[in-house]
C-alpha positions in Angstrom: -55.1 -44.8 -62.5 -55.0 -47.9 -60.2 -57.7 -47.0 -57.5 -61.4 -48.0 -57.2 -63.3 -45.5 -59.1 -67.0 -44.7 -56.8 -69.5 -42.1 -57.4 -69.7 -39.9 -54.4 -70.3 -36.4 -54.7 -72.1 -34.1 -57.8 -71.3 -30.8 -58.5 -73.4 -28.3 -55.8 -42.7 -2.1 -48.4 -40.8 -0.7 -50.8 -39.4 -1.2 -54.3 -36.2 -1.9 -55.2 -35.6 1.7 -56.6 -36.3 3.2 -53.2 -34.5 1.0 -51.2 -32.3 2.9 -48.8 -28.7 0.8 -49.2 -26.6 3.5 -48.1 -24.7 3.7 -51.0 -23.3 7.3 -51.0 -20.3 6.9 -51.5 -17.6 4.3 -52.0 -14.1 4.5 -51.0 -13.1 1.3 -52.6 -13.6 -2.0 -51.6 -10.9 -4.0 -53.9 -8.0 -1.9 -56.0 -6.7 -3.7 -59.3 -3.4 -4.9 -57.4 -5.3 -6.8 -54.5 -3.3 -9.8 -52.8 -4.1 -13.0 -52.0 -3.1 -12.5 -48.6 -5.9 -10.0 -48.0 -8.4 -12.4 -48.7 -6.5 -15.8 -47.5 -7.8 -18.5 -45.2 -8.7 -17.6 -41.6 -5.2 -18.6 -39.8 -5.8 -20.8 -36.9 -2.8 -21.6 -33.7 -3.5 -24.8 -33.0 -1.3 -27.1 -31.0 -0.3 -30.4 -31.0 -2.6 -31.0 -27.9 -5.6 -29.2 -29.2 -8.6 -32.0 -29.8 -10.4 -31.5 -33.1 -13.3 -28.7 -33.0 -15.4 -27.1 -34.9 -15.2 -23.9 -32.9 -11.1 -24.0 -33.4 -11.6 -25.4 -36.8 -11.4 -23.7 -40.4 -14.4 -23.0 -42.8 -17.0 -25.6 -41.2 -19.7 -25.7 -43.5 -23.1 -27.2 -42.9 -26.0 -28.3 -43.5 -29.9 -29.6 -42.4 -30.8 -33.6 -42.9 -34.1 -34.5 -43.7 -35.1 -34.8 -40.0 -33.5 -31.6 -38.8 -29.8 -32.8 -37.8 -27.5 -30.3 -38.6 -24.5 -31.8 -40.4 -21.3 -29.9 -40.3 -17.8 -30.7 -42.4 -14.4 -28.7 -41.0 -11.0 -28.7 -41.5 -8.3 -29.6 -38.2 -5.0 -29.3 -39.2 -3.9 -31.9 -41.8 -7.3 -33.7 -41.7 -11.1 -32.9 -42.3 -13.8 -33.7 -40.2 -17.8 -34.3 -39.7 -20.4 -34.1 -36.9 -23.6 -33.3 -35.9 -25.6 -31.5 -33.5 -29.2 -32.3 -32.6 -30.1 -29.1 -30.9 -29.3 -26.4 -33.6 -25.2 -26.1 -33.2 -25.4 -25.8 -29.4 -23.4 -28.7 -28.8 -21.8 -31.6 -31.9 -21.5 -34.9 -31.7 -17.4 -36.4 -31.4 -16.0 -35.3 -34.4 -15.1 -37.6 -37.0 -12.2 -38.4 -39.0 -12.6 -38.1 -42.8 -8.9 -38.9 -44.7 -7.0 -41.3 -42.7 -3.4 -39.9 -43.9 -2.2 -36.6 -43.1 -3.0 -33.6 -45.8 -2.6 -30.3 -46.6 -6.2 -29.5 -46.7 -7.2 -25.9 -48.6 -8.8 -23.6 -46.1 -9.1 -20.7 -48.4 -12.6 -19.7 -47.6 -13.6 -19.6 -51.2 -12.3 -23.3 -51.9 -13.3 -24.3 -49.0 -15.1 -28.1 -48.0 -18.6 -29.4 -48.9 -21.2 -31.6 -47.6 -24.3 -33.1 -49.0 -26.6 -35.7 -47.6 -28.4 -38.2 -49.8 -32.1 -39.4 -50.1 -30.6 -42.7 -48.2 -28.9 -40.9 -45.6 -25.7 -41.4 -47.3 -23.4 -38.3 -45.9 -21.0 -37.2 -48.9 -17.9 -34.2 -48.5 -16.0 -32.9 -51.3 -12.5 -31.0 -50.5 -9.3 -29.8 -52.3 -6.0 -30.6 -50.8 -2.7 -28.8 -51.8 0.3 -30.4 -53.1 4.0 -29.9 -52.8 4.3 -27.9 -56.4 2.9 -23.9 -56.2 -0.7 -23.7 -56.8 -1.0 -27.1 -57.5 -4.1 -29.2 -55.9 -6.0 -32.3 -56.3 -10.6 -32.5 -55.6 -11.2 -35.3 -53.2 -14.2 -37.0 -52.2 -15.2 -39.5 -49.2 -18.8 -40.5 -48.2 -20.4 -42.6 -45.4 -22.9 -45.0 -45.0 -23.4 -45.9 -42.1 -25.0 -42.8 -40.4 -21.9 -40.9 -40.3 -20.3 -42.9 -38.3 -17.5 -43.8 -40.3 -16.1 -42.6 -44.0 -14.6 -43.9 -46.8 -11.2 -43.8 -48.0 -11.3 -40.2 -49.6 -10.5 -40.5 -54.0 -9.0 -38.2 -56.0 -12.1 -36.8 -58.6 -10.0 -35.3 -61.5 -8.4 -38.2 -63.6 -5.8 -36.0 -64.4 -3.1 -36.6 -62.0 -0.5 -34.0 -62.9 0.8 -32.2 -60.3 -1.5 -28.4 -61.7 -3.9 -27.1 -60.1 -7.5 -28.8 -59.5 -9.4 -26.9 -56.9 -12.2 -24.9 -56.0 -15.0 -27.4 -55.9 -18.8 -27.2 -55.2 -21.0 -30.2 -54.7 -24.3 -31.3 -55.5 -26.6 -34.0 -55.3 -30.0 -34.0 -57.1 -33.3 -36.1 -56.2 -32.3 -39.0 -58.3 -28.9 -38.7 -55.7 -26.5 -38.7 -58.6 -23.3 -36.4 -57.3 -21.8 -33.4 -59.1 -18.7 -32.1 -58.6 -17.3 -28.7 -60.7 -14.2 -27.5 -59.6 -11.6 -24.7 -61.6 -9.2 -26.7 -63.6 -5.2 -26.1 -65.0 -4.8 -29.1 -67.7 -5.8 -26.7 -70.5 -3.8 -24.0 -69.5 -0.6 -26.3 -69.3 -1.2 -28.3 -72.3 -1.8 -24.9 -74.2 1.8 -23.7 -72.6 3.2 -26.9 -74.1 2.1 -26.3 -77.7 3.2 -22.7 -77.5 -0.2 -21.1 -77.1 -2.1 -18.3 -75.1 -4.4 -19.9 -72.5 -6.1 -17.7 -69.8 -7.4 -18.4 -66.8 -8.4 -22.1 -65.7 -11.2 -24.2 -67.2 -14.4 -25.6 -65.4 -15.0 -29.5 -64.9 -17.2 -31.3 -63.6 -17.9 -35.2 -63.1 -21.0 -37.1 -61.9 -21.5 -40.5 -59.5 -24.3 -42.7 -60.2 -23.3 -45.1 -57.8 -24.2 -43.2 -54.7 -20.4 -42.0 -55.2 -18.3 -45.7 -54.9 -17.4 -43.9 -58.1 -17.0 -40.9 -61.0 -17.5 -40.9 -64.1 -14.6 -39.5 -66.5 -14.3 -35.8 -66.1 -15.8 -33.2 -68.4 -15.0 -29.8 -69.3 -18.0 -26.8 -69.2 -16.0 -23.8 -70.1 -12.5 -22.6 -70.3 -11.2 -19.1 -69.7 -12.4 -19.0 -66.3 -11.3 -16.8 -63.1 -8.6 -19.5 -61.3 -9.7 -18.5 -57.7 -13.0 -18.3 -57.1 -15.9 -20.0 -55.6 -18.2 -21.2 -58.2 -22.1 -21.0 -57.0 -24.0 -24.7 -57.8 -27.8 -25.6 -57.4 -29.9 -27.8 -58.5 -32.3 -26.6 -61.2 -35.9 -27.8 -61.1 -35.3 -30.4 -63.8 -33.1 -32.1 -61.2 -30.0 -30.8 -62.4 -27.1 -28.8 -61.9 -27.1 -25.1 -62.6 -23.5 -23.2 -62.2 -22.3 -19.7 -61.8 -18.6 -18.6 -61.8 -16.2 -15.9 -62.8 -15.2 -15.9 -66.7 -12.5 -14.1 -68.4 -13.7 -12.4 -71.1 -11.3 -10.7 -74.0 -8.4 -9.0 -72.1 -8.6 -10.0 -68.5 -12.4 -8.7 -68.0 -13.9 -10.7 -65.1 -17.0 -11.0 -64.8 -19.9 -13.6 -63.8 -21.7 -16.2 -65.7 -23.8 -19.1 -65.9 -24.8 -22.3 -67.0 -27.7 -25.2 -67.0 -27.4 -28.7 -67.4 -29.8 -29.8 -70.0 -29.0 -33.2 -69.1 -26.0 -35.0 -67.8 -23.7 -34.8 -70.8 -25.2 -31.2 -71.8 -25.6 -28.1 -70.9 -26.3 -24.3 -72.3 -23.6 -22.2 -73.7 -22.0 -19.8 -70.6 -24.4 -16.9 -70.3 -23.1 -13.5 -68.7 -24.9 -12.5 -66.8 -23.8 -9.3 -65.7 -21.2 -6.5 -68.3 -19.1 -5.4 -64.8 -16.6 -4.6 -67.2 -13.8 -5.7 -63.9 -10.7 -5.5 -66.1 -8.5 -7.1 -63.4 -5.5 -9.0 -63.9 -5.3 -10.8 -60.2 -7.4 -12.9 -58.3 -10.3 -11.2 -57.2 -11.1 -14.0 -54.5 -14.9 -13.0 -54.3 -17.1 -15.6 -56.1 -21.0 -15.7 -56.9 -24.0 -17.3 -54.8 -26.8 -18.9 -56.2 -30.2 -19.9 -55.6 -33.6 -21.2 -57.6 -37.5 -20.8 -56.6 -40.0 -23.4 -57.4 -40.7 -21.3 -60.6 -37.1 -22.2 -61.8 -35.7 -18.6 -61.6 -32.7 -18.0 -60.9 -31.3 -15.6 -58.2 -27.8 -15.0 -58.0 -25.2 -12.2 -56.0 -22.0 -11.0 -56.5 -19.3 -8.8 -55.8 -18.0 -6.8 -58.6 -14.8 -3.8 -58.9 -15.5 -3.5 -62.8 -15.8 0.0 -64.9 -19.6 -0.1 -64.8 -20.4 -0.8 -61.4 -18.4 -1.4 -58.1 -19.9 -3.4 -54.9 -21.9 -5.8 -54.2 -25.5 -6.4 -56.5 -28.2 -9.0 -56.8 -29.5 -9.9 -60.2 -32.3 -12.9 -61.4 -33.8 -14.5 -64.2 -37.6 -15.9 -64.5 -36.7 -17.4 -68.2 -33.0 -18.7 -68.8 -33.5 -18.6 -72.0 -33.6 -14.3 -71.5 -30.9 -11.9 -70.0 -30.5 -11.7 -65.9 -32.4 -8.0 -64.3 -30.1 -4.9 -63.9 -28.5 -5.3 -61.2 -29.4 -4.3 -57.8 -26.9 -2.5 -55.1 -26.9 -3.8 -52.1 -24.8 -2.9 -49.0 -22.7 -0.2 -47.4 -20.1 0.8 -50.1 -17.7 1.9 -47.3 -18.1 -0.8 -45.2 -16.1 -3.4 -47.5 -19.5 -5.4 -48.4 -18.4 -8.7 -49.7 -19.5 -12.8 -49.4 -23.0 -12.4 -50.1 -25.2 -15.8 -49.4 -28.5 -16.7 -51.3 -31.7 -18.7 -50.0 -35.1 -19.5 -51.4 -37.5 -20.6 -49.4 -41.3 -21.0 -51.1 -40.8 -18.3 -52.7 -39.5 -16.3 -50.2 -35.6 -14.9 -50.7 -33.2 -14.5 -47.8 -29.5 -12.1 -48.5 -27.1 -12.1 -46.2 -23.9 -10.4 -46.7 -20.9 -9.6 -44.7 -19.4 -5.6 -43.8 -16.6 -4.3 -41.7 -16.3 -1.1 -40.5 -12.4 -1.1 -39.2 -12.6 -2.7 -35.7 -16.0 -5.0 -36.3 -17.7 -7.5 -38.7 -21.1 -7.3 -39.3 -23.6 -9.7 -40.7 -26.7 -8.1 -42.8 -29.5 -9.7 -44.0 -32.6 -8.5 -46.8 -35.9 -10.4 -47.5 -37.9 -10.2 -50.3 -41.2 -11.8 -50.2 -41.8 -11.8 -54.0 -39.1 -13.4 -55.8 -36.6 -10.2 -55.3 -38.9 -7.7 -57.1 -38.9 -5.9 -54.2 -36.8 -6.3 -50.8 -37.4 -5.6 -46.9 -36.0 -3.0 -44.5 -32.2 -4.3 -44.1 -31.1 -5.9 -40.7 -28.4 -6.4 -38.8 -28.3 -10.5 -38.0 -24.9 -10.2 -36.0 -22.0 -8.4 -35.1 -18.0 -9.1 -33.7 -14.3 -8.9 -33.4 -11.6 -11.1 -34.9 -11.2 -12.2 -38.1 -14.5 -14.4 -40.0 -15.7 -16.4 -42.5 -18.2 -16.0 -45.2 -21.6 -16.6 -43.9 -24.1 -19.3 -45.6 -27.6 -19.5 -45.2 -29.3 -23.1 -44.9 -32.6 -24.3 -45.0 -34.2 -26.4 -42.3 -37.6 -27.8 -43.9 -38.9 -24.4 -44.4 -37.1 -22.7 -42.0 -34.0 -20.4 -42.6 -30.9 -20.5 -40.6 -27.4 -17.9 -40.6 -24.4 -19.5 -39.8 -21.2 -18.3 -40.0 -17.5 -18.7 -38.1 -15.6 -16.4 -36.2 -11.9 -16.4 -34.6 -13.4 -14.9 -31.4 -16.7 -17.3 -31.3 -16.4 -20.1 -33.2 -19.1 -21.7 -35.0 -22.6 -20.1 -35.0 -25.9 -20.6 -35.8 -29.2 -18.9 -35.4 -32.8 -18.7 -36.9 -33.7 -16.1 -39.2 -36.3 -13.3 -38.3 -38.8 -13.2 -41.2 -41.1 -10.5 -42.0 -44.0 -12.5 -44.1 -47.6 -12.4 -43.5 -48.9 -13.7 -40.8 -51.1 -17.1 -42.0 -53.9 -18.0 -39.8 -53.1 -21.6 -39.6 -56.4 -21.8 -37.5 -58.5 -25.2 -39.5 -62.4 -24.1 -40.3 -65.7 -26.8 -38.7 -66.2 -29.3 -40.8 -69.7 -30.4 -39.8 -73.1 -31.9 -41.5 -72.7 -30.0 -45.1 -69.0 -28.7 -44.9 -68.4 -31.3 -47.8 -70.9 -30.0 -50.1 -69.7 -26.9 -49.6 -65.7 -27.6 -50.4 -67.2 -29.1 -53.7 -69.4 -25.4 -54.0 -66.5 -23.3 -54.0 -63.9 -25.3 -55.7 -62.7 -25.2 -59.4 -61.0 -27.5 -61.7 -59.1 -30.5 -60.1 -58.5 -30.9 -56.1 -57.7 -33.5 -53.6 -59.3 -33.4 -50.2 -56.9 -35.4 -47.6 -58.3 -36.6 -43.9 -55.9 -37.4 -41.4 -55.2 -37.5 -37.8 -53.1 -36.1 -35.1 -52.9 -39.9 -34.0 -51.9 -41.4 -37.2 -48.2 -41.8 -37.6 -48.6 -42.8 -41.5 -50.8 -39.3 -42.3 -47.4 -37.1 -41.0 -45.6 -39.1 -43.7 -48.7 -38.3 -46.4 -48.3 -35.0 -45.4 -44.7 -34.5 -46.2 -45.8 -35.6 -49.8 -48.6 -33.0 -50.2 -45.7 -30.4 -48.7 -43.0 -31.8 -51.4 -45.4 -32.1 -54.3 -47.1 -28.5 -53.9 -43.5 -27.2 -54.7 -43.3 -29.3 -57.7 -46.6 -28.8 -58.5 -47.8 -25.0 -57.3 -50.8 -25.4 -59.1 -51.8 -28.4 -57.2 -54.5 -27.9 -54.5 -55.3 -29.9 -51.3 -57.7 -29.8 -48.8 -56.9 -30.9 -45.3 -59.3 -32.3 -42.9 -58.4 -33.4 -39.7 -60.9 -35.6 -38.2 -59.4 -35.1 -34.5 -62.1 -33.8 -31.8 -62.5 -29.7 -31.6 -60.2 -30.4 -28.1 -57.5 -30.8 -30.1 -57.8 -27.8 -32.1 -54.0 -26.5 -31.1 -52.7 -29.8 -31.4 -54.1 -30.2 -35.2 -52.5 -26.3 -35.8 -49.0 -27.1 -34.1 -48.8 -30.3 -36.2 -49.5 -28.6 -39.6 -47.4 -25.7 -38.8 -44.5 -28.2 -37.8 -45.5 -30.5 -41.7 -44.7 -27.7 -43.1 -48.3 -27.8 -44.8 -50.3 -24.7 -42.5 -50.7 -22.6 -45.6 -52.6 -25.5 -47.0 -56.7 -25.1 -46.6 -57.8 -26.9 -43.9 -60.6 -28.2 -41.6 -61.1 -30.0 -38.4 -64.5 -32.2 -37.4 -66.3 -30.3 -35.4 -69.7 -33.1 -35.1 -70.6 -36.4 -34.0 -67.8 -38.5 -36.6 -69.3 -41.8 -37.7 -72.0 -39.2 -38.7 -69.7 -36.8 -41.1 -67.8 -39.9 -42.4 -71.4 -41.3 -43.5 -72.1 -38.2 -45.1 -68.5 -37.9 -47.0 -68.9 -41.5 -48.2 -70.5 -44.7 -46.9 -67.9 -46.7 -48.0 -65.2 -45.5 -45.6 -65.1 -46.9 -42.3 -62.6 -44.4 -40.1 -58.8 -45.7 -41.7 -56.8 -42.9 -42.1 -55.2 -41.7 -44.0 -58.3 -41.2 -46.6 -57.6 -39.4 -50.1 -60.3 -38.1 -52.2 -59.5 -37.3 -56.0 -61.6 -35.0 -58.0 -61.0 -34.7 -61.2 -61.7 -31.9 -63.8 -64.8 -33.7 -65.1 -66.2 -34.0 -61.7 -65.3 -37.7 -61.0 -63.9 -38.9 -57.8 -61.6 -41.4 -56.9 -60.7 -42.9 -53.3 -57.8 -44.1 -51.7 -57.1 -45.4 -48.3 -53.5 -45.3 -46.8 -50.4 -43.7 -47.5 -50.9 -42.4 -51.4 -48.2 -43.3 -53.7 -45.8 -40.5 -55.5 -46.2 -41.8 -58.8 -50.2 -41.7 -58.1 -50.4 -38.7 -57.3 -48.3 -37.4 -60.1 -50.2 -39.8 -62.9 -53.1 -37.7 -61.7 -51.9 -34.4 -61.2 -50.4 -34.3 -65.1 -53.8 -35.3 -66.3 -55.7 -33.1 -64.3 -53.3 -30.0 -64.1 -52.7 -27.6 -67.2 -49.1 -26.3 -65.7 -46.1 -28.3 -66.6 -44.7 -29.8 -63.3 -41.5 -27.7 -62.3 -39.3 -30.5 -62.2 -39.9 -31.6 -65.9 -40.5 -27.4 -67.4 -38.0 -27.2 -70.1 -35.5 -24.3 -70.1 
């Protein structure tokens, strides 16, 4: 480890089996000859005067950047647009054209567009366009790079070019920013035709960009059999890569959900199932999975199911994907059509929303749980209107969880999520003349002790570290110790509530300064930020400035016993 080593201190509710769903009865939510046209895309009048908007548009989706700008991707007629909003979807930036050329863009709620934003700042949207032969559709993908400003000339993803069906897709980008895109995929199905065989379903592909999308590489097939219509459920697993749900066909026309994990970016497990619905259905059940993982790698996932075992909507995870998924859980008003369920994990922390009609309104519920879905919260009621809607999507906004959803009557929407967790007391403790000697009393095993400032730009930027690395790293402890006067007490508390790091230990100087920093170590004259390092033998190492990641994580692997999340194998 590159830093100066220097001797400085000696050792001195209600479970899920009570949970009232309202489940008493279910008049049926889906029969086995459902039509498309029952769950089509939302139909907007728009005419030839309209100007683009995302509050006439169709099936915006959206999403938080790094610094809290909401990005949103929509479809206008025959083209697809992007823009922002800086004060939480109150009012967006001009829209921006994405394909130059006309298209029949796919609305269909379940295909509908994606948008990712990259480490850079690179904005990247994924969409399927429809061509002039039945059920027949190409993936397309455009990014920019200049702030969103401007977009590329959209490409066409699948390198098969036959006028079949490629649509359906869900994008991704990992920390590394190399792009996945799976979509649901015909060429088996037709080539199979041709030879004179039996093919059900469509197939799932995928292909990656490694160039920060200029390009993909060639496609690559997961799994065939698979449900032709709908949305397929993508996160990023905490070994950086891609984990996929989606509706197989199993034996005779049995649809029911599955799932796979990239081992690495040519492999990936066989398809799991993870629930036996036994939904013997031969139509297009046009409900699709949701998907989300904690920062211990489970996975969480919801679906909507019409199957011999089990009808309605149900919530199901796995802390080991090696293992099978939990029975699943009911959720939602059986004879209020529930349907479009949405997944978020935040530290820990797991946000459901769902959407219910009962006849004249549409009604947007939400659950909590607060330890990894073992057991879940009172239900609410997030919103409620007229008019036809889409699926709602939870986002998260550096900690915080947003709803948003569309509606024919109010357009976009978008509003902060109550949350029922624990209040923390955020409030730091005095560090005065023998507060030091007594963090290195009560600690055990390996910790880092951080001081910063309210009034040091380069500590917020530290502090976004220690925020990132704890949720790689849960294990990892850090001590925070502002060295701002008692005066500023509610600044110091605002600042590490807005970090993201309040749950973190923390203390705040509370003497005379140049005395405390003698104390801590004569060899530190006031530059912030300051880093101490103890190890698990009891030796300490400085470091003034901004800490590097690769530091940080040299240290923590030597001085940790649990394997970091983002390198845990499956």
């Amino acid at each position: 480890m590159a830093i100066k080593h220097i001797r400085l201190w000696k050792r001195c509710v209600v479970t899920l089996g009570a949970l009232a769903l309202g489940l008493a009865s279910f008049s049926g939510i889906a029969n086995a000859s459902m039509k498309h046209k029952e769950h089509a895309a939302l139909v907007h009048q728009i005419s030839n005067s309209a100007p683009p908007s995302i509050q006439t548009g169709a099936v915006p989706t959206s999403i938080f950047d790094s610094n809290g700008r909401l990005w949103a991707v929509w479809a206008f007629g025959p083209h697809l647009y992007v823009n922002h909003s800086d004060d939480k979807g109150i009012t967006f930036s001009a829209p921006i054209k994405v394909n130059p050329d006309e298209e029949k863009i796919a609305t269909n709620p379940e295909a509908r567009p994606h948008i990712v934003i990259g480490s850079n700042g690179n904005i990247y949207v994924s969409y399927a366009i429809k061509l002039k032969k039945r059920f027949s559709g190409h993936v397309k993908f455009s990014r920019s790079t200049d702030g969103g400003k401007s977009f590329s000339t959209p490409i066409i993803v699948n390198d098969n070019r036959d006028m079949i069906g490629h649509s359906f897709p869900v994008l991704g980008i990992n920390k590394q920013d190399q792009i996945y895109i799976a979509w649901l995929d015909s060429r088996d199905r037709v080539a199979a035709k041709k030879a004179g065989d039996d093919y059900n379903g469509s197939a799932l592909y995928y292909a990656i960009s490694d160039d920060h999308g200029v390009s993909f590489q060639p496609n690559a097939k997961i799994a065939d059999t698979t449900c032709q219509c709908c949305r397929l459920g993508m996160a990023m697993g905490n070994n950086d890569l891609p984990v996929i749900t989606w509706r197989h066909i199993y034996g005779d026309n049995i649809r029911d959900q599955a799932v796979i994990s990239f081992i690495d970016t040519n492999s990936f497990t066989k398809p799991q199932r993870i629930s036996e619905d036994q939904w013997h259905i031969d139509a297009c059940p046009h409900h699709g999975s949701t998907l989300a993982i904690d920062d211990n790698d489970s996975y969480h996932t919801a679906w909507f199911t019409n199957g011999d075992a089990r009808q309605g909507l149900f919530y199901a995870s796995t802390n080991n994907q090696d293992q099978q998924f939990t029975t699943p859980l009911p959720f939602g008003d059986r004879d209020l059509q529930p349907k479009h369920p949405s997944l978020l994990s935040i530290d820990n922390t797991l946000y459901l929303a769902w959407k219910e009609f009962d006849g004249e309104q549409s009604f947007i519920r939400l659950m909590q749980s607060n330890n990894n879905g073992k057991q879940w919260q009172t239900v609410q009621t997030i919103a409620s209107f007229s008019g036809s809607a889409d699926h709602p999507f939870l986002i998260n906004n550096s900690g915080i969880p947003y709803l948003s959803w569309h509606s024919s009557t109010k357009g976009f929407r978008l509003v902060p999520l109550p949350t029922q967790t624990a209040t923390i007391d955020v409030t730091p403790r005095d560090f005065v003349s023998g507060s030091m000697a007594q963090i290195i009393a009560q600690q055990q095993g390996a910790y880092i002790v951080n001081f910063w400032s309210i009034d040091c730009p380069p500590c917020y930027k530290e502090m976004k570290l220690w925020r990132e690395l704890k949720k790689q790293y849960p294990s990892m402890k850090v001590i925070l110790v502002s060295t701002d006067a008692p005066e500023y007490r509610d600044e110091v508390m605002q600042t590490t509530t807005d970090l993201g790091v309040a749950h973190f230990e923390s203390w705040q100087f509370a003497d005379n300064a140049e005395q405390l920093r003698f104390e801590i170590d004569r060899r530190w004259y006031g530059e912030l930020p300051r880093t101490y390092f103890r190890d698990r033998n009891g030796s300490v190492d400085a470091i003034s400035g901004v800490v590097k990641r690769e530091i940080v994580e040299q240290w923590l692997q030597q001085n940790t016993t649990v394997e970091p999340l983002a390198t845990a194998k499956h």
